[in-house]
SEBA-485540 format. One record per atom (N, C-alpha, C): residue number from 1; chain; x, y, z. Coordinates in steps of 0.05 Angstrom, whole numbers. Layout:
% residues N
(NUM; A; (X; Y; Z))
...
END
This chain:
% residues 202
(1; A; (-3707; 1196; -17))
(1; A; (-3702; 1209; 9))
(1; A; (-3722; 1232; 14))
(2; A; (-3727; 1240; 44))
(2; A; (-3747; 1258; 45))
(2; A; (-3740; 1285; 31))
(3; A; (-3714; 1291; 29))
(3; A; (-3704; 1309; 16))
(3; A; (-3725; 1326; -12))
(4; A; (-3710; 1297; -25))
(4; A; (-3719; 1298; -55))
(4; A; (-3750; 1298; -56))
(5; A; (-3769; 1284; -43))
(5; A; (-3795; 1291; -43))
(5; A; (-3807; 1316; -30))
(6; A; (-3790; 1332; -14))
(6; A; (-3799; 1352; -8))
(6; A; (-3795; 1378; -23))
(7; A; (-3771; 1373; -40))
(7; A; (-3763; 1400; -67))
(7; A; (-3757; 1394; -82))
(8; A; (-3752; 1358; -87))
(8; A; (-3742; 1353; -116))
(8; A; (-3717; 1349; -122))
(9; A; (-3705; 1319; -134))
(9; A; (-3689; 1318; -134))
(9; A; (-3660; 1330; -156))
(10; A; (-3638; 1329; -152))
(10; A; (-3621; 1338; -162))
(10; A; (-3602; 1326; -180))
(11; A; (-3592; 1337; -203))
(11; A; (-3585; 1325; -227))
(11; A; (-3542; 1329; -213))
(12; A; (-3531; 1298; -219))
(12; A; (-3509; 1308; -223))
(12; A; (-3485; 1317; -244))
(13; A; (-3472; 1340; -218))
(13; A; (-3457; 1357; -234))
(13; A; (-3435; 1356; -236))
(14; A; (-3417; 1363; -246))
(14; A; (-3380; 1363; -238))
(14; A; (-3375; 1394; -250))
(15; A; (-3349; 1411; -247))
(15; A; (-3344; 1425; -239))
(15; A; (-3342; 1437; -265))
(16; A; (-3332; 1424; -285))
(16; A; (-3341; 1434; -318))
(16; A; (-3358; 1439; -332))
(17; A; (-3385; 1428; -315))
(17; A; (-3404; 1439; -320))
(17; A; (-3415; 1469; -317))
(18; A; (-3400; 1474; -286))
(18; A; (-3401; 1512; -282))
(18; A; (-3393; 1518; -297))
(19; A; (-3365; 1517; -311))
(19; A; (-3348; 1525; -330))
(19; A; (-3366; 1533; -353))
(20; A; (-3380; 1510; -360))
(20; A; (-3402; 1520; -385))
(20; A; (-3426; 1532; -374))
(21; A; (-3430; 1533; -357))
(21; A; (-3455; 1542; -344))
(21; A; (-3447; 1579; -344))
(22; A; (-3431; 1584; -339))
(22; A; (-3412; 1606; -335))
(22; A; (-3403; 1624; -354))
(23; A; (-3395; 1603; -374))
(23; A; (-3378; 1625; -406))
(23; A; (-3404; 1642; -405))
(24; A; (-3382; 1669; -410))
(24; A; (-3387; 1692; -423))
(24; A; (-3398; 1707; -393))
(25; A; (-3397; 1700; -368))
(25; A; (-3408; 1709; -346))
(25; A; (-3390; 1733; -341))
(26; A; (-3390; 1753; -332))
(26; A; (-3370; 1779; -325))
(26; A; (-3360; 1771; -304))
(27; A; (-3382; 1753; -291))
(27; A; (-3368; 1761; -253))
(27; A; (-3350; 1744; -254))
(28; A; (-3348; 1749; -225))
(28; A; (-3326; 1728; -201))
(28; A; (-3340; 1709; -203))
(29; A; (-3336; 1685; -206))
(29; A; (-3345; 1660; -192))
(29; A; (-3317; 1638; -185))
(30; A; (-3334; 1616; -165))
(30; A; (-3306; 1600; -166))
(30; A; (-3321; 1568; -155))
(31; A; (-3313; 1542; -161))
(31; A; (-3331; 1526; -154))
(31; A; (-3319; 1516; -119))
(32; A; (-3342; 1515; -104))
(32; A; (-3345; 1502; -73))
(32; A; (-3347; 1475; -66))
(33; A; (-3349; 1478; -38))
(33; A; (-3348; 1448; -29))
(33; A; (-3341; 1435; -37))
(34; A; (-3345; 1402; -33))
(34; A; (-3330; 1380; -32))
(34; A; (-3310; 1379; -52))
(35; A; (-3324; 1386; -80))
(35; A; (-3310; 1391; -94))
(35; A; (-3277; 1391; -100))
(36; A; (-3278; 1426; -74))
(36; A; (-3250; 1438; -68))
(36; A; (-3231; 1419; -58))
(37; A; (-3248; 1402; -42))
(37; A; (-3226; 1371; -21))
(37; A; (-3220; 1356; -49))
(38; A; (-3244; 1350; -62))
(38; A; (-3226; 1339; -82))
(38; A; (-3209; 1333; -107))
(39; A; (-3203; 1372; -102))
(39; A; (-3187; 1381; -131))
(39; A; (-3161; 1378; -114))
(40; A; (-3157; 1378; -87))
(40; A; (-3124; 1366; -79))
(40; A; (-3127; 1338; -72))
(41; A; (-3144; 1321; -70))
(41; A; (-3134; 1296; -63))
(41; A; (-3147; 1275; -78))
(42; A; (-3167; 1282; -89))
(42; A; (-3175; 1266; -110))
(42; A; (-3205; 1253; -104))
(43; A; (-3218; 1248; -126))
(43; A; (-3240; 1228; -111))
(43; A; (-3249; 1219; -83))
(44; A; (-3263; 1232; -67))
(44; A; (-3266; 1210; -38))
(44; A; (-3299; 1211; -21))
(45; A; (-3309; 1223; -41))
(45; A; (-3347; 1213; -39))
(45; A; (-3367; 1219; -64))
(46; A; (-3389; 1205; -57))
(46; A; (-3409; 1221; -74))
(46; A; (-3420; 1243; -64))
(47; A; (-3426; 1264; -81))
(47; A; (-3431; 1295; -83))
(47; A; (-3463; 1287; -92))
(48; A; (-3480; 1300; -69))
(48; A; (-3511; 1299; -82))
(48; A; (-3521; 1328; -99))
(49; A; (-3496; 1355; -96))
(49; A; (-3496; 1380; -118))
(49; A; (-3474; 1378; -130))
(50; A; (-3473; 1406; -143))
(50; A; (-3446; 1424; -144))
(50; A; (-3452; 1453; -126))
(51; A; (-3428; 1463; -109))
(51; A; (-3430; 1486; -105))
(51; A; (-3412; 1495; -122))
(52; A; (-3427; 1528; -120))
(52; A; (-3412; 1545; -139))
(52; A; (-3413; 1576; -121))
(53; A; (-3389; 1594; -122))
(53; A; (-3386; 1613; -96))
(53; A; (-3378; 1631; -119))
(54; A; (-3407; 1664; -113))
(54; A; (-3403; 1685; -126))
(54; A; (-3402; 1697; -93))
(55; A; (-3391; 1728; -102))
(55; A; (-3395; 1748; -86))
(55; A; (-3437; 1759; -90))
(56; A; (-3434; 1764; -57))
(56; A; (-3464; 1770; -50))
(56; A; (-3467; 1787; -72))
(57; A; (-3461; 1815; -72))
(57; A; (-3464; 1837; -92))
(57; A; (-3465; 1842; -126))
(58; A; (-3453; 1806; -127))
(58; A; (-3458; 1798; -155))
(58; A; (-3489; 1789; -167))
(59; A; (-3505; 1778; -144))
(59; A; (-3527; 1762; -160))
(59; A; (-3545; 1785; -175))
(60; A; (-3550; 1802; -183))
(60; A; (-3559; 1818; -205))
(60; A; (-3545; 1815; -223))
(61; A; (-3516; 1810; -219))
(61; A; (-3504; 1806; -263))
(61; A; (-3514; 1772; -259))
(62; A; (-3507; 1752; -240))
(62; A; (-3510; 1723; -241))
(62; A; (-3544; 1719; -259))
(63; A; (-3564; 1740; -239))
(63; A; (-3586; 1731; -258))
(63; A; (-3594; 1740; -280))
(64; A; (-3576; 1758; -298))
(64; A; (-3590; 1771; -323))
(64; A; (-3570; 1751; -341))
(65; A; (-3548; 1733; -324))
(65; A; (-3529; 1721; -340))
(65; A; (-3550; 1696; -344))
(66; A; (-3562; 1685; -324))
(66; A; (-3584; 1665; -328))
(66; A; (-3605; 1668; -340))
(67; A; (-3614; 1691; -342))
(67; A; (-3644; 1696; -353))
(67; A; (-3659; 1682; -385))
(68; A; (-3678; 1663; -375))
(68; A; (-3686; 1655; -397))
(68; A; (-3678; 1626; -404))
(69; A; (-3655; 1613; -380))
(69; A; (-3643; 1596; -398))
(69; A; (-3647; 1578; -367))
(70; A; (-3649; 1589; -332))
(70; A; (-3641; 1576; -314))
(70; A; (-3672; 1598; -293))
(71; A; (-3680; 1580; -281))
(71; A; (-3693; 1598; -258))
(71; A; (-3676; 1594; -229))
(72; A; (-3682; 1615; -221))
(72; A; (-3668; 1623; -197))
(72; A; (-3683; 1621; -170))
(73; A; (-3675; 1602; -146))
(73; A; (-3687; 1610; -127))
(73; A; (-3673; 1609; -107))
(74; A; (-3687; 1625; -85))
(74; A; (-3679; 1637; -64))
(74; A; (-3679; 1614; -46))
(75; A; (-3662; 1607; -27))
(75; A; (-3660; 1587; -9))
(75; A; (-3654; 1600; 24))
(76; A; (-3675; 1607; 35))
(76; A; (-3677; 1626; 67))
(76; A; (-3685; 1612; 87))
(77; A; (-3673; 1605; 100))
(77; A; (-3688; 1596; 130))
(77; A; (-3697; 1574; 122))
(78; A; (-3704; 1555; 109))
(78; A; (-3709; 1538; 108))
(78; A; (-3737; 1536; 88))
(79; A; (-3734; 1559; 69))
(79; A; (-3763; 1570; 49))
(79; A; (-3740; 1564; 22))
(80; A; (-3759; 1568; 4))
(80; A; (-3751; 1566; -17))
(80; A; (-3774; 1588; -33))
(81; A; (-3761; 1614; -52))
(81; A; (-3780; 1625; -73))
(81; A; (-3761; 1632; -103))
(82; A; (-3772; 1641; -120))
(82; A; (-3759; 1647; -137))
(82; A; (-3750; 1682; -138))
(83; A; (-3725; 1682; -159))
(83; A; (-3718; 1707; -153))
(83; A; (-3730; 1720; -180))
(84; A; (-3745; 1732; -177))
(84; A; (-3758; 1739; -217))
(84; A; (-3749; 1767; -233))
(85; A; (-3728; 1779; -215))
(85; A; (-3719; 1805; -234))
(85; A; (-3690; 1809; -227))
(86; A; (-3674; 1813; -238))
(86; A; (-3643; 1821; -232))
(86; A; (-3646; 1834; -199))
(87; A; (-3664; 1854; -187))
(87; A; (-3667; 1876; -175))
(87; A; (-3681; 1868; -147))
(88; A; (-3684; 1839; -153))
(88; A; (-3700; 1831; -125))
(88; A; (-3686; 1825; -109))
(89; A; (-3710; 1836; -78))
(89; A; (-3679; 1842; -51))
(89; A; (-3683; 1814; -48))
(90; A; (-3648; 1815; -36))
(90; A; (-3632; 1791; -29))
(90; A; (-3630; 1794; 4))
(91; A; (-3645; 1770; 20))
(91; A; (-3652; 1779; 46))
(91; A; (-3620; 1770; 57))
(92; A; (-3610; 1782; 78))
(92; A; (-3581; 1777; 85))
(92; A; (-3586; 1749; 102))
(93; A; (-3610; 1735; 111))
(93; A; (-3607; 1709; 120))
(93; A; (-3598; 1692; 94))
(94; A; (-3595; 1697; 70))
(94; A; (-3594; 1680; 45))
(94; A; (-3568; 1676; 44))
(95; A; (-3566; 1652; 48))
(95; A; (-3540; 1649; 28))
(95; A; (-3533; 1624; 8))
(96; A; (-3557; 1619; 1))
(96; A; (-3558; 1605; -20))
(96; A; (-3573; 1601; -47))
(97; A; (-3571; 1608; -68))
(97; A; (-3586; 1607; -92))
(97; A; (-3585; 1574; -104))
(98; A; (-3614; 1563; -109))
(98; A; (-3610; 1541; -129))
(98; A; (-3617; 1543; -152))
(99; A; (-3606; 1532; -171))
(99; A; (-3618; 1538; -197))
(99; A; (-3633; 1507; -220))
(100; A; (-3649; 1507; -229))
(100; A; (-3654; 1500; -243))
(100; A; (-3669; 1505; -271))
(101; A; (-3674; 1488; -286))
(101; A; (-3687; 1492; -311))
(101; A; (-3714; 1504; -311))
(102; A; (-3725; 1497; -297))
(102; A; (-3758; 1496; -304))
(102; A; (-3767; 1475; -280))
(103; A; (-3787; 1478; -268))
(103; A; (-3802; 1462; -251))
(103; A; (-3807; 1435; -253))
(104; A; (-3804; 1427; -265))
(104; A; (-3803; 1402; -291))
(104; A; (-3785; 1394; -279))
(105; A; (-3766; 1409; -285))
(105; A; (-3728; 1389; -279))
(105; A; (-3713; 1388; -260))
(106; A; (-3693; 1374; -257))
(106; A; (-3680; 1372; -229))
(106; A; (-3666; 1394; -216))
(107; A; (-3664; 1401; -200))
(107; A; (-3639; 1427; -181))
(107; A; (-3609; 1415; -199))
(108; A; (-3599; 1437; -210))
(108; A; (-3580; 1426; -221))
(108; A; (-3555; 1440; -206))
(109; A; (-3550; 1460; -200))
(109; A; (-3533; 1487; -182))
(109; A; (-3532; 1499; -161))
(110; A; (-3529; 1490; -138))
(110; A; (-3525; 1503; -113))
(110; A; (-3505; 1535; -112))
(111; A; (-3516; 1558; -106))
(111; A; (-3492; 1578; -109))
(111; A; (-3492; 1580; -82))
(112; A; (-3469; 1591; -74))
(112; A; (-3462; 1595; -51))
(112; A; (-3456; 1628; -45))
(113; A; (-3469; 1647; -27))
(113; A; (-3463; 1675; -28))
(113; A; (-3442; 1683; -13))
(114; A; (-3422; 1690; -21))
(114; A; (-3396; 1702; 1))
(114; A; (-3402; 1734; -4))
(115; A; (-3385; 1743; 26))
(115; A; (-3385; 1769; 38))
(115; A; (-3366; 1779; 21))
(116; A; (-3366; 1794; 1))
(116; A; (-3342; 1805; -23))
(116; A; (-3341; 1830; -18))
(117; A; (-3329; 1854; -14))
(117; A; (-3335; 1886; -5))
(117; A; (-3308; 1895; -21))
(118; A; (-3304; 1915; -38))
(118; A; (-3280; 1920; -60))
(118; A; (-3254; 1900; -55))
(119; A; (-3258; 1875; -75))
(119; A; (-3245; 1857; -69))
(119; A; (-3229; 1842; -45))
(120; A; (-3245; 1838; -20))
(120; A; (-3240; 1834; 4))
(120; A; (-3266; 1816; 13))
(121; A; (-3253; 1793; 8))
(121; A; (-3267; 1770; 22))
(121; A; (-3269; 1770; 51))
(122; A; (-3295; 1758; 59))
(122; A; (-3295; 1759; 92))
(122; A; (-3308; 1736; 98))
(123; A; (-3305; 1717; 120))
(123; A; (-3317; 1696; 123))
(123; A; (-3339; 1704; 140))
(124; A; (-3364; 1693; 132))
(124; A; (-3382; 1699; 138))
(124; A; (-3399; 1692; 164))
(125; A; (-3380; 1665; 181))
(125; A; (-3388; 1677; 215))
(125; A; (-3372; 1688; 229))
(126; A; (-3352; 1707; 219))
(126; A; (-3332; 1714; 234))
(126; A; (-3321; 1737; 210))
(127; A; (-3331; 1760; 202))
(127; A; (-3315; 1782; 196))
(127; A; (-3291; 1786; 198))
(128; A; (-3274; 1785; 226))
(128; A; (-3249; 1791; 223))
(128; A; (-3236; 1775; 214))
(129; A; (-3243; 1748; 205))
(129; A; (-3220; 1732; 182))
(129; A; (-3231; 1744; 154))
(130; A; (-3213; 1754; 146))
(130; A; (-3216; 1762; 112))
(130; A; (-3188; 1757; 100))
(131; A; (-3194; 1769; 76))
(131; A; (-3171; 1771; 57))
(131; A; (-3178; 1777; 25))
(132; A; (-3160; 1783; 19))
(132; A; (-3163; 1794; -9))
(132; A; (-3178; 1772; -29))
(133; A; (-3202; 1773; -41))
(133; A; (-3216; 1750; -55))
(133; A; (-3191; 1731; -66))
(134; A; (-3176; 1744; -83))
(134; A; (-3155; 1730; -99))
(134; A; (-3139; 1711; -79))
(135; A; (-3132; 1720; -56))
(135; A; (-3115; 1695; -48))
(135; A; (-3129; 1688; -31))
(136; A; (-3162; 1679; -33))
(136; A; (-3180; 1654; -23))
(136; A; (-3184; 1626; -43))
(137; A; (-3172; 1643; -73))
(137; A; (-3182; 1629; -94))
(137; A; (-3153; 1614; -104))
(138; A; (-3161; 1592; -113))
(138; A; (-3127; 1583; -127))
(138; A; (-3146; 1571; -157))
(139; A; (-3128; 1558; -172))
(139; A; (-3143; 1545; -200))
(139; A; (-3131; 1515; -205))
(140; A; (-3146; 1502; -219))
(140; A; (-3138; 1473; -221))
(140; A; (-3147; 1459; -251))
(141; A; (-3132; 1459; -266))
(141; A; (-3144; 1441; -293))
(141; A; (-3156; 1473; -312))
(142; A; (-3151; 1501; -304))
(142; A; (-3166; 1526; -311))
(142; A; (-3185; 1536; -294))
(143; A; (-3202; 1518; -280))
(143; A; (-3226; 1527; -273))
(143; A; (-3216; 1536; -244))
(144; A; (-3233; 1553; -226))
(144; A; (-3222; 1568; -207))
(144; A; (-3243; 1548; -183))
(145; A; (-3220; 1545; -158))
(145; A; (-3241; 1535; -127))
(145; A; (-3232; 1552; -110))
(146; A; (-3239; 1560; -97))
(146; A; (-3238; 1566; -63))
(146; A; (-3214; 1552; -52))
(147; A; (-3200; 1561; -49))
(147; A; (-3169; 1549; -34))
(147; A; (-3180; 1532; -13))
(148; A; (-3173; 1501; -15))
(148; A; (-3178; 1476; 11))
(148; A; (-3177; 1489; 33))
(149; A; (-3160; 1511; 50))
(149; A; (-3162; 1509; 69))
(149; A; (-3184; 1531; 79))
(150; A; (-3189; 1548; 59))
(150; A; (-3212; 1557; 67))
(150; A; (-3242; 1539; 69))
(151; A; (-3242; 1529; 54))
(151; A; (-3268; 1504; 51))
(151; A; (-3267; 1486; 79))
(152; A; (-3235; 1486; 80))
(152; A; (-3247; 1467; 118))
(152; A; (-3253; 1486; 132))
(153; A; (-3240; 1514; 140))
(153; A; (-3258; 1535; 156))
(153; A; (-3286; 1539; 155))
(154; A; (-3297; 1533; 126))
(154; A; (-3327; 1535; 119))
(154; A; (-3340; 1515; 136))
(155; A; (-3323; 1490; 147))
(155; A; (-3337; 1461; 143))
(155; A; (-3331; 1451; 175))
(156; A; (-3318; 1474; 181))
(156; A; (-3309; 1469; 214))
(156; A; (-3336; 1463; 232))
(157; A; (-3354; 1488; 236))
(157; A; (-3373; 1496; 252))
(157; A; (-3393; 1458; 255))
(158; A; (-3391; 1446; 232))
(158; A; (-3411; 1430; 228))
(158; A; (-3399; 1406; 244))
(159; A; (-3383; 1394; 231))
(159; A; (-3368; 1369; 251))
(159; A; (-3383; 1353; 246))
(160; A; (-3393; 1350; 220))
(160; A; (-3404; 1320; 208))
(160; A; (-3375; 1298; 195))
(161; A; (-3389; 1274; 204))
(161; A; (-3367; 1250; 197))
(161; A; (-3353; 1267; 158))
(162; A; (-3370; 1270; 153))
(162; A; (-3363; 1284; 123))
(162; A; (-3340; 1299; 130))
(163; A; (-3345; 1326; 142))
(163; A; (-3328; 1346; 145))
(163; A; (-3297; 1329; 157))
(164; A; (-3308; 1318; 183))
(164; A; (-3282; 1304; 191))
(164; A; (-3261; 1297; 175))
(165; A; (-3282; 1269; 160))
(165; A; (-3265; 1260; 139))
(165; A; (-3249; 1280; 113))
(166; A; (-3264; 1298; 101))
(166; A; (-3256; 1319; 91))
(166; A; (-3225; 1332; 101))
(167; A; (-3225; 1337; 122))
(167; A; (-3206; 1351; 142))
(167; A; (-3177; 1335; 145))
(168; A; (-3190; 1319; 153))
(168; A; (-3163; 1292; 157))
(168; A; (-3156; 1281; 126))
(169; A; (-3171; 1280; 101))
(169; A; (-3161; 1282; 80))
(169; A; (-3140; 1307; 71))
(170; A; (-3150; 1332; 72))
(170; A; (-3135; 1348; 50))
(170; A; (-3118; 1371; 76))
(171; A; (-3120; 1366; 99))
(171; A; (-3104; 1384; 120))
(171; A; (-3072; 1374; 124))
(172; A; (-3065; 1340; 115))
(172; A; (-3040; 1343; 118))
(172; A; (-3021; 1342; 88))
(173; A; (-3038; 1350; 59))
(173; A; (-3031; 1359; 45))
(173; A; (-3028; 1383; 32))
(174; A; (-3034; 1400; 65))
(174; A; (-3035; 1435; 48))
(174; A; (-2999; 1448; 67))
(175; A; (-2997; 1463; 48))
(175; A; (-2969; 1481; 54))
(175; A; (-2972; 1486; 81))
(176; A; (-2944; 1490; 89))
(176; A; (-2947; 1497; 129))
(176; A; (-2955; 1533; 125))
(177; A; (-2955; 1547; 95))
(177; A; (-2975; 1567; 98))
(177; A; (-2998; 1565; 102))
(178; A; (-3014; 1550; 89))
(178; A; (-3037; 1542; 90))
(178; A; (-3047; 1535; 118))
(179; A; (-3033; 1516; 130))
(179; A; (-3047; 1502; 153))
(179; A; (-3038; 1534; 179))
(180; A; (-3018; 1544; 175))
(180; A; (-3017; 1568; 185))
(180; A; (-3046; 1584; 191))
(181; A; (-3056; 1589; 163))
(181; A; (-3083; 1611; 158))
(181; A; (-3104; 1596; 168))
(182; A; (-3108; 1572; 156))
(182; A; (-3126; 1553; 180))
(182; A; (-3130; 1556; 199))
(183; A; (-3108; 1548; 215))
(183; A; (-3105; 1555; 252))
(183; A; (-3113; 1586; 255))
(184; A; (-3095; 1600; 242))
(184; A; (-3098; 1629; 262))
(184; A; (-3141; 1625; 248))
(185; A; (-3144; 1623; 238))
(185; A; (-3182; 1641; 225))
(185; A; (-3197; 1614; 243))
(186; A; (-3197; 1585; 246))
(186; A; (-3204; 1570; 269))
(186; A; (-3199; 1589; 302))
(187; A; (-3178; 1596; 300))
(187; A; (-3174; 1610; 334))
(187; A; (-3193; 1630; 336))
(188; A; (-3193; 1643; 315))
(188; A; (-3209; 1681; 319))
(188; A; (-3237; 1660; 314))
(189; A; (-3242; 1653; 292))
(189; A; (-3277; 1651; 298))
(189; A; (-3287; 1620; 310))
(190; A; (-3261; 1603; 321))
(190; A; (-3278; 1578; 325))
(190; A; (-3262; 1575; 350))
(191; A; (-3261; 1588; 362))
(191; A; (-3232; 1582; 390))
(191; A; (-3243; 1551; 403))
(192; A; (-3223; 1538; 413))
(192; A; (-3214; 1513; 425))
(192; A; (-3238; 1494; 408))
(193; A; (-3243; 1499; 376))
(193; A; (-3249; 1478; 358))
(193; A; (-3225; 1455; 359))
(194; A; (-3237; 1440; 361))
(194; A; (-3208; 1409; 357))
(194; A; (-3189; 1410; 333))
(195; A; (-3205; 1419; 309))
(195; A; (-3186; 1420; 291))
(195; A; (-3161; 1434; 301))
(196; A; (-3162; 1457; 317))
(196; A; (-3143; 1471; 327))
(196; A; (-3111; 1455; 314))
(197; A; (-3113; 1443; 339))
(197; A; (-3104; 1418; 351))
(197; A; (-3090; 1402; 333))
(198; A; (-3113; 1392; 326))
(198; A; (-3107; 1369; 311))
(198; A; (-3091; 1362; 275))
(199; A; (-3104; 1385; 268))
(199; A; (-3097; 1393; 237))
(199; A; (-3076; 1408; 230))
(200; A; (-3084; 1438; 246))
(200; A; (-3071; 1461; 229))
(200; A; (-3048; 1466; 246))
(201; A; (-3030; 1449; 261))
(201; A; (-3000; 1457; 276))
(201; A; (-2986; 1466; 241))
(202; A; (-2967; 1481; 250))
(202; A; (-2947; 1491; 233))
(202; A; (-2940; 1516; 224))
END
């Protein structure tokens, strides 16, 4: 795919792999995307990464936790560079780190940057949906994801057959809390989105 010839293709991952990728890490982390759809409903595509979701303010411990063992790069606008010191600025268009081995080897880690400010998560096209990091996060098998229904708010704006399908999978298996927090954070940052409608009554 033009993808892969233009940066190189990517090794796959599953979510135990962060887990080891991770021991002994201080921070927050928690694993993203598709993933998250399919720690409630099970299997329902192929994944060409893994995402993995630290707080922005973290990637200085994330890269001295990597150092030596993973290079880090910066994914902006549609550039790609490496990050080469704990201390290097992180431009606020970024919100994505990939990681790999060495130039040699495949993208193995997609990170994902969330808005984290003394434990207060914020979604990142719409500030006024937040909430306390902890109850964005739930756990499954040990390892920690991003609560499903935040992951369809992530996945709203796009309205790819993916996301759809995503949506109509894991939206009529979440709590009428859940599909609650859905609707109201769709209304404030995505007003008369279809999902509205269609998913998150309750």
């Amino acid at each position: 795919m033009a993808w892969d010839q233009s940066y190189g293709p990517w090794a796959p991952r599953v979510p135990a792999d962060a887990a080891i990728l991770l021991d002994g890490y201080d921070g927050t982390w928690w694993n993203a995307g598709g993933r998250v759809i399919e720690a409630l409903t099970g299997p329902c595509r192929q994944h060409g990464d893994l995402d993995i979701g630290v707080p922005r303010t973290d990637v200085a411990g994330l890269w001295r936790h990597l150092a030596g063992r993973f290079d880090v790069w910066v994914v902006d606008q549609g550039s790609l560079r490496p990050v080469l010191r704990a201390d290097d600025d992180m431009p606020p268009s970024c919100v994505n780190l990939w990681l790999r081995r060495s130039g040699a080897d495949p993208w193995e880690f997609d990170v994902l940057l969330s808005e984290v400010t003394d434990g207060t998560w914020s979604y990142q096209r719409d500030p006024r949906v937040s909430a306390a990091l902890d109850d964005v996060l739930t756990e499954h098998g040990g390892v920690r994801y991003l609560r499903p229904e935040v992951q369809v708010l992530h996945e709203a704006p796009g309205l790819r057959p993916v996301d759809q399908a995503e949506a109509e999978a894991s939206v009529p298996l979440l709590s009428t809390a859940a599909r609650r927090r859905l609707r109201d954070a769709l209304g404030v940052a995505h007003p008369g989105h279809p999902w509205i409608g269609a998913f998150a009554r309750g």
